[in-house]
C-alpha positions in Angstrom: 32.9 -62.9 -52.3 34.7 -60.5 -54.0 35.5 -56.9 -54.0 33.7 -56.1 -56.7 31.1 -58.0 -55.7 30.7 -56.2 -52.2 31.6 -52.6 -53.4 28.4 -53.2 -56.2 26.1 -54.6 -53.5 26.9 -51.8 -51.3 26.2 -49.0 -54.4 22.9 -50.8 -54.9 22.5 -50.0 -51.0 22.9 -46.7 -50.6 21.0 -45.9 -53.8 18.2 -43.5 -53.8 15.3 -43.6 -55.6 13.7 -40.6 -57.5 10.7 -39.7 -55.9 8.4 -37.2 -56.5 10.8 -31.7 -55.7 14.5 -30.9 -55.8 17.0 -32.0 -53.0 20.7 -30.1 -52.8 23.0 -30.5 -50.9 23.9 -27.0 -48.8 27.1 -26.4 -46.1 26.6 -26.6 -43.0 25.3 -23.4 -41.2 28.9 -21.6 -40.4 27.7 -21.5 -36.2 27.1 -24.8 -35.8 30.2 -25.8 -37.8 32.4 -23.7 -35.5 30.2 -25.0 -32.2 31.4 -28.8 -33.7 35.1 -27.6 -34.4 35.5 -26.0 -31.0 34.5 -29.5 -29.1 37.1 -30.9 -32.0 39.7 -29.4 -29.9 38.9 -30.4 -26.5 37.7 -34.0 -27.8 36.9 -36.7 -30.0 34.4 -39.6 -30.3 36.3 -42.2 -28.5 36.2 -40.0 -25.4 32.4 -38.6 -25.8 29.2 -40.3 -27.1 28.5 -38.3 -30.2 25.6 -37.6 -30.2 25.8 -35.8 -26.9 28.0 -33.5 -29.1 26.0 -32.9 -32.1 23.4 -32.9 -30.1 24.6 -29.6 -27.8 25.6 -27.9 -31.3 22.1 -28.7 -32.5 20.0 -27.4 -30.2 22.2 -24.3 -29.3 21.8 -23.2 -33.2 18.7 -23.8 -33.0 18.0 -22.5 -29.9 19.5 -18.9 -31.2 17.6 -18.8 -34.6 14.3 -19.8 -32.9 14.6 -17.0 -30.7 15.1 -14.5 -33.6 11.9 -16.4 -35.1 9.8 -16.8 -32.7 7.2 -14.2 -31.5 3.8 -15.9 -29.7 4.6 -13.9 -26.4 4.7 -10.0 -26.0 5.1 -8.1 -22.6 4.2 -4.8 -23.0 5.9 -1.6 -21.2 2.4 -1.9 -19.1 3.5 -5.2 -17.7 7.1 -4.0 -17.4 6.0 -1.1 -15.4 3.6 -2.9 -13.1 6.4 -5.7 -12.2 9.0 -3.1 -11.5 6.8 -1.3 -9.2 5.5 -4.8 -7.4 9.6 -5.7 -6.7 9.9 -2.4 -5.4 7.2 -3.5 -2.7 8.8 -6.4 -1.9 12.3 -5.0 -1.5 13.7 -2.8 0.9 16.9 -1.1 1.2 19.2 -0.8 3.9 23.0 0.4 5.1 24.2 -2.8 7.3 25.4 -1.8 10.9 28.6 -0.5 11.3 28.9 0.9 8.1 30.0 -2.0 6.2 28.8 -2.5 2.6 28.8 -5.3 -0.1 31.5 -5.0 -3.3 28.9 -4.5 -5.3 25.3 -2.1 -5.0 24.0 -1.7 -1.7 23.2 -4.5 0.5 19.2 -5.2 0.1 17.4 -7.0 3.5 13.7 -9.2 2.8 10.6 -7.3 4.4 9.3 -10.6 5.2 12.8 -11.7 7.2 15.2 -14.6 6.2 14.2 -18.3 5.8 15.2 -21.8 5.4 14.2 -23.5 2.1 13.9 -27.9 2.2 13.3 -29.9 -0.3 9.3 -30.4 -1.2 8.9 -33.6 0.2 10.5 -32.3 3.7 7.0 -30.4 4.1 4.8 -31.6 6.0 0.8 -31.8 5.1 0.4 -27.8 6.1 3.2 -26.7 4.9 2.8 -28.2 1.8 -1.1 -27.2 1.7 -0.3 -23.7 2.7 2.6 -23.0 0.0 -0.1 -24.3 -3.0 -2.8 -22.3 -1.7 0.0 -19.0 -1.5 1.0 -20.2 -5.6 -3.0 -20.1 -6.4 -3.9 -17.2 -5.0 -0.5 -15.4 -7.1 -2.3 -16.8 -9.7 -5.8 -15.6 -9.1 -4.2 -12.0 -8.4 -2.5 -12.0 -12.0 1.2 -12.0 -10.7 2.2 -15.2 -10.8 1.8 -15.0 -15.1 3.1 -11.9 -14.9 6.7 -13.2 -12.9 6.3 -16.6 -15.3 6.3 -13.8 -19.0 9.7 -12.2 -17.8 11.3 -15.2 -18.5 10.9 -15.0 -22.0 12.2 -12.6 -24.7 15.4 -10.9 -23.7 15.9 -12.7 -20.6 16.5 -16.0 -22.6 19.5 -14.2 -24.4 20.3 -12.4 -21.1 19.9 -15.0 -18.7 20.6 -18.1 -20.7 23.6 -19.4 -21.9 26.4 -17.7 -20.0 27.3 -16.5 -16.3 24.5 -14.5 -15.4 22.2 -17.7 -15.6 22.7 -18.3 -11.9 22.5 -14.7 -10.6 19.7 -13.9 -12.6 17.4 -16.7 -11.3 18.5 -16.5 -7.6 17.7 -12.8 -8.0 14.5 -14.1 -10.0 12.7 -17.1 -7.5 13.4 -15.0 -4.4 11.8 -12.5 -6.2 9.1 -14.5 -6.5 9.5 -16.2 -2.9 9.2 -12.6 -1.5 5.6 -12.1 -3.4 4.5 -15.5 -1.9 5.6 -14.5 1.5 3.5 -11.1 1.2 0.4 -13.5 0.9 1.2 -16.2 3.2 4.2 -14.9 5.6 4.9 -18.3 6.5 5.4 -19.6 3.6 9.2 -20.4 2.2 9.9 -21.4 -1.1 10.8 -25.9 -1.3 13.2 -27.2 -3.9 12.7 -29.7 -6.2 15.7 -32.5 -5.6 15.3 -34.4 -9.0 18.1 -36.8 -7.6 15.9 -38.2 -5.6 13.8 -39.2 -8.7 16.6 -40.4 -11.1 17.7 -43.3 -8.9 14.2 -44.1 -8.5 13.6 -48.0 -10.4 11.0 -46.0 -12.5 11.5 -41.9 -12.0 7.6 -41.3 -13.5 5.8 -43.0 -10.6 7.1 -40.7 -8.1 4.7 -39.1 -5.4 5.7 -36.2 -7.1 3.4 -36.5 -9.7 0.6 -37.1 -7.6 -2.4 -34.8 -6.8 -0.8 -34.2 -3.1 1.9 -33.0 -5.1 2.6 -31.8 -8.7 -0.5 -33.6 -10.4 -0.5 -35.2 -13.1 2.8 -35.5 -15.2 1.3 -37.3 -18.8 -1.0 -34.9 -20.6 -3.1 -31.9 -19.3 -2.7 -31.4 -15.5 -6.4 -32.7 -14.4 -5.3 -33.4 -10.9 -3.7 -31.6 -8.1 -3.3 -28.2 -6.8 -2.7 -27.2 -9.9 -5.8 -28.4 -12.2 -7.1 -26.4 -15.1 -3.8 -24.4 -14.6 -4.2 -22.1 -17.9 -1.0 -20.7 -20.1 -0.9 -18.2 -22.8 -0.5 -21.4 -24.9 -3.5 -23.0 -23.5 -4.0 -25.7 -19.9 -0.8 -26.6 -18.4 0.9 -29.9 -19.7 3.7 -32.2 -19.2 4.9 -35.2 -20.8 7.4 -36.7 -18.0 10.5 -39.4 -19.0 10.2 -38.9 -22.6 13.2 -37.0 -23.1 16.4 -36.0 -21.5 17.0 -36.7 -18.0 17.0 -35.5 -14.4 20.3 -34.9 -12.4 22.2 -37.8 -10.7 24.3 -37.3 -7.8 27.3 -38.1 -10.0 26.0 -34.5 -11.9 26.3 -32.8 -8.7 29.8 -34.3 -7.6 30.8 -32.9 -11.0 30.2 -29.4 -10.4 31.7 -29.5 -7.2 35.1 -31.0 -8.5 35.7 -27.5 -10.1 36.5 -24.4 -8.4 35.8 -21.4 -11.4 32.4 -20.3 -12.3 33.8 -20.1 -15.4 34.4 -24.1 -15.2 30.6 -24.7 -14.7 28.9 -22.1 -16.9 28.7 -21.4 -20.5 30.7 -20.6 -23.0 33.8 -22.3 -21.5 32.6 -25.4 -19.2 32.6 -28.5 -20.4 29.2 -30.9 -20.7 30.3 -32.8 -17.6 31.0 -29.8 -15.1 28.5 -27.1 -17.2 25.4 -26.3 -14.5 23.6 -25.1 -16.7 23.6 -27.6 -19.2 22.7 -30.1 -16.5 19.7 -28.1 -15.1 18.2 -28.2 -18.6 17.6 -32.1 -18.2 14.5 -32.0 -16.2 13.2 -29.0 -18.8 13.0 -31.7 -21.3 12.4 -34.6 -18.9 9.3 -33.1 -17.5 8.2 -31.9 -21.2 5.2 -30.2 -21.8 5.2 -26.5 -21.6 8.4 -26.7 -19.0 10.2 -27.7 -22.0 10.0 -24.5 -23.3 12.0 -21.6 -22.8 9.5 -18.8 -23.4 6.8 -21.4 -21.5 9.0 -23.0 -18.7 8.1 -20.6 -15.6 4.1 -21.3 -16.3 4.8 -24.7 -14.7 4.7 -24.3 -11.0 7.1 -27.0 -10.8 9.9 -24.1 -12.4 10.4 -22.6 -9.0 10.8 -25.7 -7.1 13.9 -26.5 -9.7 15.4 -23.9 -9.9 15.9 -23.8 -6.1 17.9 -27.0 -6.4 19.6 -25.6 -9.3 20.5 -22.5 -6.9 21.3 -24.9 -4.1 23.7 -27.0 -5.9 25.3 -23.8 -6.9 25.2 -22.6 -2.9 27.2 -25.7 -2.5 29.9 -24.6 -5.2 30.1 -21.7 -3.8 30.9 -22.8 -0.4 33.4 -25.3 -2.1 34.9 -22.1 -3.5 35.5 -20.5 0.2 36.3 -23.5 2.1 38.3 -26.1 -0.5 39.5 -23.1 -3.1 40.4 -19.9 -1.4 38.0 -18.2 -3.7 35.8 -15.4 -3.2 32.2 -16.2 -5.2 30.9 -13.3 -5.1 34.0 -11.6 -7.3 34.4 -14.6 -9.6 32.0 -13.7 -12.5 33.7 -14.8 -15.5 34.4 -12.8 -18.7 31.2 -12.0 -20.5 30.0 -9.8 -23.0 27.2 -8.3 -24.7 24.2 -9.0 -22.9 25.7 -10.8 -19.7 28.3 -8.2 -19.2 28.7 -8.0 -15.1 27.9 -4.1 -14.6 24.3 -4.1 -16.3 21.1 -3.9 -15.6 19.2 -7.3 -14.9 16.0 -7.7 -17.3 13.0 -7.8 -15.1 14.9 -6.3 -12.7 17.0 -3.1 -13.5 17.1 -2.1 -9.5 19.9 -5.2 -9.5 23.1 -5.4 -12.4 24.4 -8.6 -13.5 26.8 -9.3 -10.9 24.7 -8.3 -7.9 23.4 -12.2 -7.9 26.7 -13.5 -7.2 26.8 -11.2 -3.8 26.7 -12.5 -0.8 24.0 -10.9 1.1 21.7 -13.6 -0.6 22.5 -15.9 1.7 23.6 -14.0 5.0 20.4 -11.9 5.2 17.7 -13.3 2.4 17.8 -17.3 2.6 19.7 -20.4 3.7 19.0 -24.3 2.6 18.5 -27.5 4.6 20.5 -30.0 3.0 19.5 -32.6 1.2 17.4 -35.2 2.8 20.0 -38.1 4.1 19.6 -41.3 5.8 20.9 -40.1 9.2 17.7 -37.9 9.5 15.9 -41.0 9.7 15.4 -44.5 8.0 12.3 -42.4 6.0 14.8 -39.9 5.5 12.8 -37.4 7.7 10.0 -37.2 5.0 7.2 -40.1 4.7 7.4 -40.1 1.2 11.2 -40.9 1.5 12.8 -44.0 1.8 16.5 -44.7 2.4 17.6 -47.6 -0.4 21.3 -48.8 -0.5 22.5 -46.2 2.1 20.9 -42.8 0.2 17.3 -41.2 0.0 15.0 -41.7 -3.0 11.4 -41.1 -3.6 8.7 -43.2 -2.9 6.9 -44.2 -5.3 3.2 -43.1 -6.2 1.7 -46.5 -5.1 2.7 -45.8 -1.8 1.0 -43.1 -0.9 -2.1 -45.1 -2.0 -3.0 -43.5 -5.2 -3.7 -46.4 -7.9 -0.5 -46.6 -10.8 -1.7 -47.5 -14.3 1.3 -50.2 -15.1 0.9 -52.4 -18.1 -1.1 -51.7 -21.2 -2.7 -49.7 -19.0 0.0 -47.7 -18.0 1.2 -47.3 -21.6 -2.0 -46.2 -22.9 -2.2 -43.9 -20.1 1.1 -42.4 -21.3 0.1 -42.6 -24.7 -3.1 -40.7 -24.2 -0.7 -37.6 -22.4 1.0 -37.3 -25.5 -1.5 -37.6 -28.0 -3.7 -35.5 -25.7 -0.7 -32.6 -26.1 0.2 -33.1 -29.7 -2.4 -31.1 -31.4 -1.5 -28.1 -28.7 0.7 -25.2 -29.8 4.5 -26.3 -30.1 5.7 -24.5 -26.7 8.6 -22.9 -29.3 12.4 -23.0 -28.7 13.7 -25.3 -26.0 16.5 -25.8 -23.6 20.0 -27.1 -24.8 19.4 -30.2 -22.7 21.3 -33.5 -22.2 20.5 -35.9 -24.3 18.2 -38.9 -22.9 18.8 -41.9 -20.6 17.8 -45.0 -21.2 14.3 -45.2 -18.9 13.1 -42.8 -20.9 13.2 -45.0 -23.8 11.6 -47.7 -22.1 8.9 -45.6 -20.7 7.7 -45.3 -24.4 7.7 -49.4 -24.6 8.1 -51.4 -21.9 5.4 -52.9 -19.8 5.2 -52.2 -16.4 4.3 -53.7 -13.4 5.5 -57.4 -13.7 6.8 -58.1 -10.6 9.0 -61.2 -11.0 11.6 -60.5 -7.9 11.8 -63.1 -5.5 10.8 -60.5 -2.8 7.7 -60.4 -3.5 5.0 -57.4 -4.7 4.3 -56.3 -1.1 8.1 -55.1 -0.2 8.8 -53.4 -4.0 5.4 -51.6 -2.7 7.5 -50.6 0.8 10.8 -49.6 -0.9 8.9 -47.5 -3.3 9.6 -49.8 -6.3 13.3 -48.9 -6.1 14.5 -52.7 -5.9 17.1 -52.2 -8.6 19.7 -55.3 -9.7 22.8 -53.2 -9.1 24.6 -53.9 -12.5 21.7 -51.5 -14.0 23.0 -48.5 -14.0 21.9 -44.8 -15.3 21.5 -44.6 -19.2 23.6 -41.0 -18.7 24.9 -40.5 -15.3 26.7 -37.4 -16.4 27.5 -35.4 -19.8 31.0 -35.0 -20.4 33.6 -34.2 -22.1 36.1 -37.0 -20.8 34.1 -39.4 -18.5 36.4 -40.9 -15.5 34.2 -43.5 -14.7 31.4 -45.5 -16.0 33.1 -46.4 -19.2 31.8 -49.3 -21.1 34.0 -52.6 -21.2 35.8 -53.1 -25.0 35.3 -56.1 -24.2 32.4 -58.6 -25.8 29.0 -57.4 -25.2 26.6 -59.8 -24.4 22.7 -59.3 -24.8 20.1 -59.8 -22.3 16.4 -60.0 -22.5 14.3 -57.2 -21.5 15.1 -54.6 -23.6 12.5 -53.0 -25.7 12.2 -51.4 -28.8 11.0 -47.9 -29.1 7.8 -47.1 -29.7 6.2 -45.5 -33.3 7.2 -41.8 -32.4 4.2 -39.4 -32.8 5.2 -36.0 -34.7 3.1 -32.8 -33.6 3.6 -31.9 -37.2 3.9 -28.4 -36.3 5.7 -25.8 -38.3 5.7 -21.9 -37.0 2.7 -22.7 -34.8 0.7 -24.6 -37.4 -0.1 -28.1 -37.5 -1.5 -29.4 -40.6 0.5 -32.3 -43.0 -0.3 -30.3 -45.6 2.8 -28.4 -44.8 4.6 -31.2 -45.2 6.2 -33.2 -47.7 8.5 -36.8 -47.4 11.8 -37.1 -48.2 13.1 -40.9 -48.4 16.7 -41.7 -47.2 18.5 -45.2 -47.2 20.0 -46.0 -43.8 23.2 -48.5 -43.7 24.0 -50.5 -40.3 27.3 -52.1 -39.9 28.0 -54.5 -36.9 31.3 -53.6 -34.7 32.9 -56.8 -34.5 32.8 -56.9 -31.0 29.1 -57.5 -30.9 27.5 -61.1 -30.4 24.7 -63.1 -30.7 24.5 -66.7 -28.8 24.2 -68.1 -32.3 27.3 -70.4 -33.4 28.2 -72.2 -36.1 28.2 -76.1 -36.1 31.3 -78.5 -37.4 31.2 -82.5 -37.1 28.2 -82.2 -35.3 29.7 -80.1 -32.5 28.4 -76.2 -32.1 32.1 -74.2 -31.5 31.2 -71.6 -28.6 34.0 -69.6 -29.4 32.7 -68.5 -32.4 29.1 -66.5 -33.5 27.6 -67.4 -36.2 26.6 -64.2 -37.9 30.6 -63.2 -37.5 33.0 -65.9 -38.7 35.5 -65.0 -40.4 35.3 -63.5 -44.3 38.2 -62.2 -44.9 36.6 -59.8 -48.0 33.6 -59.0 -46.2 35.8 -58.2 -42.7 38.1 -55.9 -44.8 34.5 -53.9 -45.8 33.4 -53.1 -42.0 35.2 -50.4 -39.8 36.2 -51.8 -36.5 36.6 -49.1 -34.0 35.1 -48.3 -30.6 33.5 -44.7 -30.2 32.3 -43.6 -27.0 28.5 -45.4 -26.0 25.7 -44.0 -23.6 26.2 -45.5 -20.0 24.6 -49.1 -19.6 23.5 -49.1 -23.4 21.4 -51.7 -24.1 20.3 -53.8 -27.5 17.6 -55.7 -28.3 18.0 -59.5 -28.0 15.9 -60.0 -31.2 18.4 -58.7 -33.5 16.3 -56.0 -34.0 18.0 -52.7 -33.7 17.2 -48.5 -34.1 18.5 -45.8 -35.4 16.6 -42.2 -34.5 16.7 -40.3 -37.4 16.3 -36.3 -36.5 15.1 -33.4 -39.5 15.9 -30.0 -38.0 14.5 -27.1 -40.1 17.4 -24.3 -40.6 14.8 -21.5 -41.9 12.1 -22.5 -40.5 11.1 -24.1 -36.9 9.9 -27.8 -36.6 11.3 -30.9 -36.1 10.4 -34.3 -37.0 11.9 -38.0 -35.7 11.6 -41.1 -37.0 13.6 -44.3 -36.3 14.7 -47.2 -38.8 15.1 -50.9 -37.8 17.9 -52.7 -38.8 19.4 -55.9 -38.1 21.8 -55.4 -36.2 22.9 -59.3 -36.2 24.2 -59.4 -39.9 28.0 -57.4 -40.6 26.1 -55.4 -43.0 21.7 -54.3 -43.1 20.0 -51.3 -44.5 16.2 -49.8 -44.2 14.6 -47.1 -45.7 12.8 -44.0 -43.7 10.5 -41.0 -44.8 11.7 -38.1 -43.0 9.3 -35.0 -42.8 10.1 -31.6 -44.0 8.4 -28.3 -44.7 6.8 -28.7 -48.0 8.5 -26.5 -50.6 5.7 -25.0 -52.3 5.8 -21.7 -51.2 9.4 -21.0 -50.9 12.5 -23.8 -50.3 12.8 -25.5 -46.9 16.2 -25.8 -45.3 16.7 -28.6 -43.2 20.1 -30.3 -41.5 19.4 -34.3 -41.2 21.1 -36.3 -38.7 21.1 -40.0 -37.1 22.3 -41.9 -35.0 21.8 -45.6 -33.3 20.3 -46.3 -29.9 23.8 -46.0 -28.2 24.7 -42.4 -29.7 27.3 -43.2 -32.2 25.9 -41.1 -35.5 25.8 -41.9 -38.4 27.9 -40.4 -41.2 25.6 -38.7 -44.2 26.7 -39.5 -47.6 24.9 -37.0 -50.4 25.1 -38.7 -54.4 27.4 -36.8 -56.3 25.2 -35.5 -59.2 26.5 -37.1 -62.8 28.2 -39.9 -61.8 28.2 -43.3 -63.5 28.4 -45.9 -62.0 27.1 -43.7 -59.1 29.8 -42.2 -56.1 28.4 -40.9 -52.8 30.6 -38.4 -51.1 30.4 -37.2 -47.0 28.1 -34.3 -46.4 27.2 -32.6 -44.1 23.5 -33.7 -43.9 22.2 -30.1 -44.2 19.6 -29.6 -47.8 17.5 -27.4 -49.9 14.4 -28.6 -51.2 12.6 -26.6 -53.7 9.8 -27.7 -55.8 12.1 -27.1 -59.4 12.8 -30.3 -61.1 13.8 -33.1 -61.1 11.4 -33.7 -58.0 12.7 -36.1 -55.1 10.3 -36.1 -52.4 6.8 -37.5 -52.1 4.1 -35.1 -51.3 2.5 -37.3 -48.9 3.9 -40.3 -46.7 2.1 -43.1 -49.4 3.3 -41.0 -52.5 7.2 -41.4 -51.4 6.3 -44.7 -50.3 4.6 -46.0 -53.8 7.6 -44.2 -55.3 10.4 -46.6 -54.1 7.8 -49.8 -54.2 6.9 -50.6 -57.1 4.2 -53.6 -58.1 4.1 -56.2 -60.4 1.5 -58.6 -61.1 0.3 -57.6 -57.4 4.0 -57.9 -56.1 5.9 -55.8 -54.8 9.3 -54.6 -56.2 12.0 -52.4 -54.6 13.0 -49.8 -57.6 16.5 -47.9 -56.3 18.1 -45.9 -59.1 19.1 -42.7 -57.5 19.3 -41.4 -53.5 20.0 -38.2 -52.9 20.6 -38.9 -49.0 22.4 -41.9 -47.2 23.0 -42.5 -43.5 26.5 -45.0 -43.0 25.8 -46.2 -39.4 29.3 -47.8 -38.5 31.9 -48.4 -35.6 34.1 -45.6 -37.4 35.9 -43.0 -34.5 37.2 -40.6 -37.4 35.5 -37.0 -36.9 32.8 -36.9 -38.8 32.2 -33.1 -38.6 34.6 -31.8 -40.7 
């Protein structure tokens, strides 16, 4: 083959069609260019999966202009008033004895006296009883909605994003702790230790979304304490392991390798060390209105989280005195603007900024029991515990003897939690959250409950289906910057069955709070695969009658084909996995820029040919009223993106040049969208004499999917 030959077969590639609207291509919004450059300095793709890095850019613009846009929640100066006056009841002031006084404010003591928080599953039956009945009646009295709507508006500039995120909610649940204490006295506020979840076998079929627990975790919350829970956005709902991930104890060993709270909070930290960043995980693995930033706190479960999350930073803290020779409650790093150490907290103007990193927190308010180990007990000191490979996980929900859907069943029961919550208002702009782990993938396809160990079904019942080969590990055991461990072999990677494919991906096909396709229109885009060379199939070629095992078939050697493909070896997700079939993904993402939606959609390539393409529809807001701005991005199912390649307009024979993947589409001419999914379909396919034909002309929009490690952001 020649190069002329392969240069004109990839042109007729990477060709777009006309379609039925106007598509330009625009810059890159300046903040999430300069987000992209910053991380240019500190990295590059052969050191961090890059997706993880688009996708922390992504979501932080976004995160920042939906904020601006988005207005479904008001508190008014009513329900400002009527909180500060019910913290003032729960707080008391004092001067400790002898005259000694904090660095900062005055030192503040807990009417209700100090307590000891453990982790949920450390309660036993009344305990556990007793603190839902405390949350319920909060919620019957009005206050708990009214402590869930301060953390919205302001607070998620305030409190979000930058140092004051930990002093602002330790100042925040204990807040609320104290109002569940003036109910119940007894009562102390348990934290949430996802960890004990993520190394779970299958982290969704935890007790913890049972009804002795959380309820239900797929759809609206029918079961539980917490049934018909209502939200200013309608009943409470969660979509658990679709998305993102909950923390490992590699996350928390992280942290506590630093010794700065500027080395674990934004701007500064990296992925791997950044606190914050990790807590947001369970936001999005939980889904559902806990998701949300302005809809987060109306899930019960927000508490429980962010009491690990406060834990976890009561251990760093006492790293800081003990390993560091640093005082915590004086290390608040350089902020400004809203974050700024000497003001006033939002929801809470008695406190400033800095007054959560003091230390009378955790001399006079509250301590933590430590994680649940295996020396408590072989149970861990809990039931609903288990100790598995020399640590404590959760049991699963089986064993506490409520039934698990597995099988179709179970993935029609997942299926009916999101399609029960898709036609419910979008829970508006979400977390900068790690990207997700494998499981979560295969929660969307695989089908559970097979048990083909030799140990048998009754023991996987004992251990809390936890029985784990040990050369399965974590899809993302960590976000980082420059991983130290858990690296993926350069060398060949083999495939193994039991992989599946994602599932069709239902869009809520909500724009600003509306969902109706009618505000959509469909924008096809060519997507290019290209095999690294290190990739294999058990498929080899035959000579004299002998097959040669050194050798794969869909790779021998072609010299003018080999000098096409880009051979390089970018940073992969953690135990990344490919289908056996051949049959490969890549998750296409449209991001609007001026308006707020998103839509995904995947393409299936073959990924056991040097070279495949596929074409997508992506959705965008339909242009009719004014022009839709949108940033489109890809990447395959082990996060190395895919470069975007726009047409350069005039050219003959046509050239394709790198983009950003940001466009305008307007509704002026030459139109190249389809106004419905069929009509951008029946624009590329073409029939004759009842068969159909593939007409490419002119593509405005081309993803490259390739092994290449050059930047791509630039």
């Amino acid at each position: 083959m020649t190069n002329k030959l392969i240069r004109a077969t990839f042109v007729a590639l990477i060709s777009v069609v006309w379609v039925s609207g106007l598509i330009e291509e625009i810059p890159m919004p300046p903040e999430l260019q300069s987000c992209l450059n910053d991380f240019h300095t500190k990295t590059n793709l052969t050191d961090t999966v890059g997706e993880k890095i688009f996708s922390y850019c992504l979501n932080s613009f976004l995160w920042k202009k939906e904020t601006i846009n988005w207005g479904e929640f008001n508190i008014t100066q009513a329900d400002l008033e009527y909180f500060h006056r019910l913290v003032d009841q729960l707080i008391t002031r004092h001067v400790p004895a002898r005259g000694k006084r904090q660095a900062f404010g005055q030192v503040l003591f807990p009417p209700s006296g100090f307590r000891i928080r453990r982790e949920y599953r450390r309660l036993n039956t009344i305990e556990r009883n007793t603190f839902h009945r405390a949350v319920i009646e909060l919620k019957r009295r009005g206050e708990y909605d009214l402590f869930a709507s301060m953390h919205q508006g302001i607070v998620t500039q305030s409190a979000h994003n930058g140092p004051n995120f930990l002093g602002w909610h330790r100042v925040y649940i204990t807040m609320y702790e104290e109002a569940l204490r003036r109910i119940i006295p007894m009562v102390v506020l348990p934290y949430w230790d996802s960890t004990l979840d993520f190394h779970m076998d299958e982290p969704t079929e935890s007790v913890i979304w049972t009804p002795l627990f959380m309820g239900d975790g797929s759809g609206v919350v029918n079961t539980g304490p917490f049934t018909s829970w209502s939200t200013p956005i309608g009943p409470l709902r969660r979509n658990i392991g679709i998305q993102s991930s909950l923390i490992s104890r590699q996350n928390i060993i992280d942290v506590l390798s630093r010794c700065r709270h500027a080395e674990i909070t934004f701007p500064n930290a990296l992925s791997q060390f950044n606190l914050e960043f990790i807590h947001a995980g369970p936001h999005g693995w939980v889904g559902g209105h806990f998701a949300g930033l302005n809809t987060a706190a109306f899930d019960p479960i927000f508490f429980l989280h962010h009491a690990f999350i406060d834990y976890i930073w009561q251990l760093f803290r006492n790293h800081q005195r003990t390993v560091c020779g640093i005082n915590p409650a004086t290390d608040y790093p350089p902020a400004t603007g809203l974050q700024v150490p000497q003001r006033p907290m939002d929801a809470f103007p008695r406190f400033t900024n800095i007054d959560g990193y003091a230390d009378y927190w955790e001399m006079f308010w509250f301590n933590y029991e430590p994680s649940p180990t295996c020396t408590m007990s072989l149970q861990c000191g809990s039931p609903w515990l288990v100790c598995q490979g020399g640590f404590c996980i959760s049991r699963a929900a089986e064993v506490s003897g409520i039934p698990v859907a597995r099988g179709f069943a179970g993935e029609m029961e997942a299926r009916r939690g999101r399609e029960e919550t898709a036609s419910m208002p979008d829970v508006g702009p979400r977390f900068i959250m790690p990207p997700s782990e494998s499981r979560t993938h295969e929660f969307r396809s695989r089908t559970r409950g097979s048990l083909t160990d030799v140990e048998g079904s009754e023991m996987r019942a004992m251990i809390g289906r936890v029985k784990r080969a040990a050369s399965v590990a974590p899809f993302v055991d960590n976000m980082t910057i420059s991983e130290k461990s858990g690296d993926i072999s350069l060398a060949t990677k083999s495939y193994k069955a039991g992989t599946g494919l994602i599932t069709p991906v239902q869009n809520s096909f909500f724009i600003n709070g509306e969902a109706d396709m009618k505000l959509w229109v469909f924008v096809p885009i060519q997507v290019i695969y290209m095999k690294p060379s290190d990739e294999k199939f058990p498929v080899h070629p035959v000579y004299n009658g002998q097959p040669n095992l050194n050798q794969e078939f869909y790779s021998i050697n072609y010299p003018e084909l080999d000098k096409q493909i880009r051979d390089g070896h970018p940073k992969e997700f953690t135990n990344c996995k490919r289908d056996p079939s051949g049959a490969g993904q890549i998750l296409l993402q449209s991001n609007g820029m001026n308006y707020v939606s998103r839509y995904i959609e995947y393409a299936i390539v073959d990924s056991r040919l040097p070279i495949s393409s596929s074409m997508v529809y992506m959705g965008v807001k339909n242009p009719m009223n004014e022009t839709a701005e949108a940033i489109i991005s890809a990447h395959d199912r082990c996060g190395r993106m895919c470069q975007p390649r726009c047409l350069v307009r005039g050219s003959s024979p046509l050239r394709y040049r790198p983009c950003s993947g940001a466009i305008r589409i307007s509704s002026a001419s030459p139109k190249m969208y389809g106004n419905t999914f069929g009509e951008a379909i029946m624009d590329v396919w073409h029939w004759s004499d009842r068969d159909p034909r593939n007409v490419i002309s002119n593509i405005q929009l081309v993803m490259i999917c390739n092994n290449d490690e050059k930047w791509p952001w630039n």
